[in-house]
C-alpha positions in Angstrom: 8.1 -6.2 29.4 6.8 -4.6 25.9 6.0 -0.7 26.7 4.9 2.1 24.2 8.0 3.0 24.3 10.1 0.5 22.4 8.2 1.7 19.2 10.6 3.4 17.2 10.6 7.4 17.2 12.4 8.4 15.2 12.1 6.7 11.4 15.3 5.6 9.4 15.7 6.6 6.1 17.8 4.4 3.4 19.3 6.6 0.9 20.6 5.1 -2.8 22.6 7.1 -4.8 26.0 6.0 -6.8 27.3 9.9 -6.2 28.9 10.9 -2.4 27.8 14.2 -3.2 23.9 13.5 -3.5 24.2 11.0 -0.9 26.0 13.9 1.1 23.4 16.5 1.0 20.4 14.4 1.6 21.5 13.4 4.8 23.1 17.2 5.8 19.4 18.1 5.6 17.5 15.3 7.2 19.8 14.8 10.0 18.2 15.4 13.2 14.7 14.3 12.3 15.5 11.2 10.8 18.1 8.3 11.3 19.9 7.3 7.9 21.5 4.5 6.0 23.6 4.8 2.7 23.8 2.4 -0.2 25.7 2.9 -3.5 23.8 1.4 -5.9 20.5 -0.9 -6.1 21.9 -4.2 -5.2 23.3 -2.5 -1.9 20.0 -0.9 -1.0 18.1 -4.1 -1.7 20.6 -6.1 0.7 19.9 -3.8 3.2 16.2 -3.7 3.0 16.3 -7.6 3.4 18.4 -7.2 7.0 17.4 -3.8 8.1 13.7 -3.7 9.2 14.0 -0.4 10.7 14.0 1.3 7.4 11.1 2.6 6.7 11.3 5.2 3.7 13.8 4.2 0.6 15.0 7.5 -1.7 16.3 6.3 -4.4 18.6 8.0 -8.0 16.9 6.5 -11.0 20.7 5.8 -12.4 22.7 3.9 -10.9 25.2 1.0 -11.6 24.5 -2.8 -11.0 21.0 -2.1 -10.1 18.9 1.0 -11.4 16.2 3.1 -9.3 13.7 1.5 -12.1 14.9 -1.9 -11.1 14.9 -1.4 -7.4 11.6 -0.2 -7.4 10.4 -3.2 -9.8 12.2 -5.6 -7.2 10.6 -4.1 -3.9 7.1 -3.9 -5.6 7.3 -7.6 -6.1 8.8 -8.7 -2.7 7.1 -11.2 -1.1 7.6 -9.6 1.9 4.8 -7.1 2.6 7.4 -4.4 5.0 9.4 -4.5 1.7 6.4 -4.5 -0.7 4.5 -2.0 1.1 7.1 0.8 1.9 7.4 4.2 0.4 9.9 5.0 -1.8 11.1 8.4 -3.0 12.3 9.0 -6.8 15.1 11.5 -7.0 16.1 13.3 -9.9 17.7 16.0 -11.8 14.6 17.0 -13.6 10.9 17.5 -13.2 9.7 16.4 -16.4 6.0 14.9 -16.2 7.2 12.1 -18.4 10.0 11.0 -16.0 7.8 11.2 -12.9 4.8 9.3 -14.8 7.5 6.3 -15.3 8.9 6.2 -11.9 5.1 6.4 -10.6 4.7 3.7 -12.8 7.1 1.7 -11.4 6.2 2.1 -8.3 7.2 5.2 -6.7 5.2 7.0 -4.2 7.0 10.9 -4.6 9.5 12.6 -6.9 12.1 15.2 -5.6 14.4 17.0 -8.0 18.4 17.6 -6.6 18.8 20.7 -4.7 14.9 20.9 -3.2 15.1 22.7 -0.2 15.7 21.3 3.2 12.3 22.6 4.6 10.1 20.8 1.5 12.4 17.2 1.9 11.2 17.1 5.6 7.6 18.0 4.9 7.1 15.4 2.3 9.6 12.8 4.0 7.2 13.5 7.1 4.3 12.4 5.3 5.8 9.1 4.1 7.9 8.0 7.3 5.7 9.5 10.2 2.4 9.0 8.8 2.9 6.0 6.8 4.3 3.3 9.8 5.8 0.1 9.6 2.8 -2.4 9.7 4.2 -4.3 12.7 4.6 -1.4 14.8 1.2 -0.7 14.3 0.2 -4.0 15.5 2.4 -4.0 18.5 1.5 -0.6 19.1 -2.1 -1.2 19.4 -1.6 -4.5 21.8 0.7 -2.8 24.0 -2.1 0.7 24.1 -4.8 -2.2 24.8 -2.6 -3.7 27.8 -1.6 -0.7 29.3 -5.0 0.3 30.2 -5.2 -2.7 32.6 -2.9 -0.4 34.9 -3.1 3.3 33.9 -5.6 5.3 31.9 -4.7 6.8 28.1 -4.8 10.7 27.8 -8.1 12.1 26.8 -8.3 12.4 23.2 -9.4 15.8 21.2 -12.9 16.3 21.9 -15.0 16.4 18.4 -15.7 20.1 18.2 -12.2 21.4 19.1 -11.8 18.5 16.1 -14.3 20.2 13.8 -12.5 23.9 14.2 -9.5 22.6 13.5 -10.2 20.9 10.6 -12.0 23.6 9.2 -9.1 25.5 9.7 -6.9 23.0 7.9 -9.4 22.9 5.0 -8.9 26.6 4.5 -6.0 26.7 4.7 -5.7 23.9 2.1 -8.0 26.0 -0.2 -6.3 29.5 -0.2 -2.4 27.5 -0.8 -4.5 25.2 -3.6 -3.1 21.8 -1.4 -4.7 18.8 -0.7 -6.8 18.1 1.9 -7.9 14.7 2.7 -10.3 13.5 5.7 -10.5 9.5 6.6 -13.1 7.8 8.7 -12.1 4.7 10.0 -14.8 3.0 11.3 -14.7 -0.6 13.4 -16.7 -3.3 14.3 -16.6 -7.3 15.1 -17.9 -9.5 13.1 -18.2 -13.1 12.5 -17.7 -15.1 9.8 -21.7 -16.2 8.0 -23.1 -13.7 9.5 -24.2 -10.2 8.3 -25.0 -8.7 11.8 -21.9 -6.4 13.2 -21.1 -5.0 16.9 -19.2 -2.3 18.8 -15.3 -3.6 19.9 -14.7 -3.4 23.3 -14.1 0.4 24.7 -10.7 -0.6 25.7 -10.0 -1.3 22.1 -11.5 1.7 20.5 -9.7 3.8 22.7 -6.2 2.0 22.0 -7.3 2.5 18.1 -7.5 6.0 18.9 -4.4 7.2 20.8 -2.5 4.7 18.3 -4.1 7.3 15.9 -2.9 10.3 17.8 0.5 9.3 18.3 1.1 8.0 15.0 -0.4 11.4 12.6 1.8 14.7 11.8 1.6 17.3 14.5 -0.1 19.3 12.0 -3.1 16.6 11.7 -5.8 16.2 13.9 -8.1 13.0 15.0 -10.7 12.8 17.3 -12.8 10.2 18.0 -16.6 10.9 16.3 -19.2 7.8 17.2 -19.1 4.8 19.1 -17.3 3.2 16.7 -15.3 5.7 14.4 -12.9 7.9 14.0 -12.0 11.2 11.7 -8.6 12.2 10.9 -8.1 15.2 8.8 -4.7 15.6 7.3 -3.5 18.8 4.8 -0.6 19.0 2.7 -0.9 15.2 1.7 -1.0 13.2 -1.6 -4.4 11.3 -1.6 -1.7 8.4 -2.4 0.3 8.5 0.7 -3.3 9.1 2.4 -4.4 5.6 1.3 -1.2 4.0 2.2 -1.3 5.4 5.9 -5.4 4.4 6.4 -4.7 0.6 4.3 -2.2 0.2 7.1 -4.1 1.2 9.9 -7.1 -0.7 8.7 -5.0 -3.5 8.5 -3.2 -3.3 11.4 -6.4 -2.9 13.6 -7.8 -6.7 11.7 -4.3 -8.5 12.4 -3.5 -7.3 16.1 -4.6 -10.0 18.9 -7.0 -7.3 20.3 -9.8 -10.3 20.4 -9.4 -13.5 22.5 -12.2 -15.1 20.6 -10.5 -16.1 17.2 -13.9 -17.0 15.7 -15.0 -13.4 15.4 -12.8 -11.1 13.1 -12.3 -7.3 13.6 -13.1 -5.6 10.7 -11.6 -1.7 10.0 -12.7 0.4 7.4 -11.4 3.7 5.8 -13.4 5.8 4.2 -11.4 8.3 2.4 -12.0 11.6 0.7 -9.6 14.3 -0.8 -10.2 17.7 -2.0 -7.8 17.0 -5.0 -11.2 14.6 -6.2 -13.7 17.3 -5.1 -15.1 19.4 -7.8 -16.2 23.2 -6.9 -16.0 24.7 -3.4 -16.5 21.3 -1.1 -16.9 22.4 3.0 -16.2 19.9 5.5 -19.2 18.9 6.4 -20.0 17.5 2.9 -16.4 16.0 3.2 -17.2 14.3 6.5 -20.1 13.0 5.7 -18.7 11.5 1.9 -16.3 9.9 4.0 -18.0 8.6 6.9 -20.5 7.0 4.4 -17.8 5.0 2.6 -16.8 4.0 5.8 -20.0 2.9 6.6 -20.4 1.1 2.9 -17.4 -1.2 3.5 -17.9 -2.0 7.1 -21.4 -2.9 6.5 -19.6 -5.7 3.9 -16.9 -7.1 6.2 -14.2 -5.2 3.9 -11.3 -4.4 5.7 -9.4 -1.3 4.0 -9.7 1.8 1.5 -12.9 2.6 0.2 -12.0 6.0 -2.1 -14.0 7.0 -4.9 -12.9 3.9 -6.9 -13.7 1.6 -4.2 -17.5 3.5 -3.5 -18.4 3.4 -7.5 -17.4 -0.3 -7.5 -19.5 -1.1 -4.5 -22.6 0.6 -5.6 -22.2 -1.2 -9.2 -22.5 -4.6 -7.9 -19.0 -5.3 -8.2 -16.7 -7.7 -5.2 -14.2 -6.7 -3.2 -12.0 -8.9 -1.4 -12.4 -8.8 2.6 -9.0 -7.5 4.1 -8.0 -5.8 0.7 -10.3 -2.9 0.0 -9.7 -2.9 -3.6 -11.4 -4.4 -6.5 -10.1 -7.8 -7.9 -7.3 -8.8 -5.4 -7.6 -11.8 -3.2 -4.6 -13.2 -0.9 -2.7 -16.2 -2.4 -2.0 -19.7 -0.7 1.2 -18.4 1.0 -0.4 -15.7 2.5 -3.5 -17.4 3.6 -1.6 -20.3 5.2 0.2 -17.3 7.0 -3.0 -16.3 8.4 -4.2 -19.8 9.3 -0.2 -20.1 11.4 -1.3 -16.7 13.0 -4.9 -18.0 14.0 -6.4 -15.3 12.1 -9.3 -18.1 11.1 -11.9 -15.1 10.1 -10.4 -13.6 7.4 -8.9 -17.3 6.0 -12.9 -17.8 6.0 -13.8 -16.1 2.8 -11.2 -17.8 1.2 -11.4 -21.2 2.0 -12.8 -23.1 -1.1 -10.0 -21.4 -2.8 -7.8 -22.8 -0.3 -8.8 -26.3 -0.6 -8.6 -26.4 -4.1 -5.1 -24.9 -4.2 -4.2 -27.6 -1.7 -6.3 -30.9 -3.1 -3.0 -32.3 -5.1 -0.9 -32.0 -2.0 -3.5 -33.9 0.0 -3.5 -36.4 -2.8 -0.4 -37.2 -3.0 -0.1 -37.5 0.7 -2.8 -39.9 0.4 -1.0 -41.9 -2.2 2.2 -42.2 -0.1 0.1 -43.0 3.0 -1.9 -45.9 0.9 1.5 -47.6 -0.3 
């Protein structure tokens, strides 16, 4: 039987560099907190991708024969395979230059580490990417196996919301006087079904599987606590607002596509509000940071969306403007492979939205089945 504990601990890292030496030292200093896996150029790292699905953070040299870093990236951005599309990968190089790291965040990348950082600052940000940022069906299972283990034993008691609130105000501070980052998401829940605008609480057994999925998945030096019937704050320091989004669009996402529901007609919608301090002009406290969050929460729930709402998101909301249910973002809608996927997986709600695309995409198939058929 499935148990919490079959989710992978302890993340594997895929390392591509054409030079033994580089190759070498990254894994002398990430040994022990993460599992590793060597290629020797692009082609070999994108071969293992396609057969290793434990991987879950790819660092990468920018030169490199056969296959570049450039082209890597390039390739794994454009896999049809969302655990290749979506995973995190790590630029390095010999120099810092703005212009080089502009390209390779161009191309894709989520970070940029120059040869010879020190072990201490690899871990921290590798930590960020691999232990915050999870594979999207661990997630899932994760959150199925938390929802049918409370049929036999009860889940931990989770931070209570003011040992939450001093400890994120600590964080903040702490974020302030080292001039880091600082970014709070509230990921708020509800069910909802498809034609209609009204929206209800999840079960409790599923909010409080959403919310030790939460705990066990963060950095020990995060917090989350659970703050309304149907929400939850995490406050995170040290932390791009980029790798930020990437953790909450997976979690939002893996919350809509677990099997948490038995009744396929009603979808279960997450979403992420998420601020950062890096966006914040002047001295912003928590409580202002809280509350920016918790209302873009609020601002895509109350739409169906399932996702990010940032600052981006919130402005194109409050114009007028469409966002795609189970995207979060402006202008991007799921194409015919994906939502047959969805329709294969019973995930009927969120094909909804879609369907008149759908059925046009589909019409000259059916046609020309009809034609056969009629002969």
């Amino acid at each position: 039987m499935l148990t919490v504990t079959d989710i992978p601990v302890k993340p594997r890292i895929l390392i591509a560099d054409d030079s033994r030496i580089v190759r070498a030292t990254l894994i002398k200093q990430i040994e022990g907190m993460f599992e590793f896996r060597e290629a020797l150029d692009g082609e070999q790292a994108w071969e293992a991708l396609l057969l290793d699905q434990s991987i879950r953070v790819v660092i990468t040299d920018l030169t490199m024969p056969r296959l570049d870093g450039y082209g890597l990236l390039r390739r794994i951005r454009a896999s049809r395979i969302s655990r290749i599309r979506e995973i995190p990968v790590v630029v390095v190089s010999g120099s810092d230059e703005s212009e080089e790291r502009e390209r390779a965040k161009a191309a894709g990348a989520n970070d940029l580490i120059v040869k010879g950082i020190g072990t201490a600052q690899l871990l921290s940000r590798l930590d960020v990417l691999a232990k915050l940022v999870s594979n999207q069906s661990d997630l899932e299972r994760g959150l199925e196996v938390l929802v049918s283990r409370q049929q036999d034993e009860a889940l931990p008691a989770m931070m209570r919301a003011d040992v939450f609130q001093a400890e994120a105000e600590a964080l903040l501070q702490q974020a302030q006087k080292a001039r880091r980052n600082f970014v709070l998401i509230n990921v708020c829940v509800a069910l909802h079904r498809p034609g209609r605008a009204d929206a209800v609480n999840p079960p409790e057994t599923v909010m409080e599987a959403i919310g030790h999925l939460l705990q066990r998945t963060v950095r020990q030096s995060d917090h989350v606590a659970r703050t309304g019937e149907e929400q939850f704050t995490l406050a995170a320091g040290s932390i791009s607002a980029e790798a930020a989004r990437i953790f909450a669009q997976r979690v939002a996402h893996a919350i809509s596509r677990a099997q948490l529901i038995k009744d396929r007609t009603i979808g279960l919608v997450a979403s992420c509000g998420l601020v950062s301090l890096a966006e914040q002009s002047g001295g912003a406290g928590l409580q202002g940071l809280q509350e920016l969050a918790r209302v873009r929460a609020r601002l895509g729930l109350d739409r169906g969306l399932t996702g990010v709402i940032g600052d981006a998101e919130e402005a194109a909301l409050r114009h007028g403007d469409c966002l795609v249910p189970g995207t979060g973002e402006a202008g991007s809608e799921p194409d015919v492979a994906t939502l047959l996927q969805w329709l294969k997986d019973g995930r009927h709600a969120e094909v909804m939205p879609h369907i008149a695309k759908l059925s046009s995409e589909l019409r000259p198939l059916v046609d020309l089945l009809l034609q056969q058929a009629q002969r």
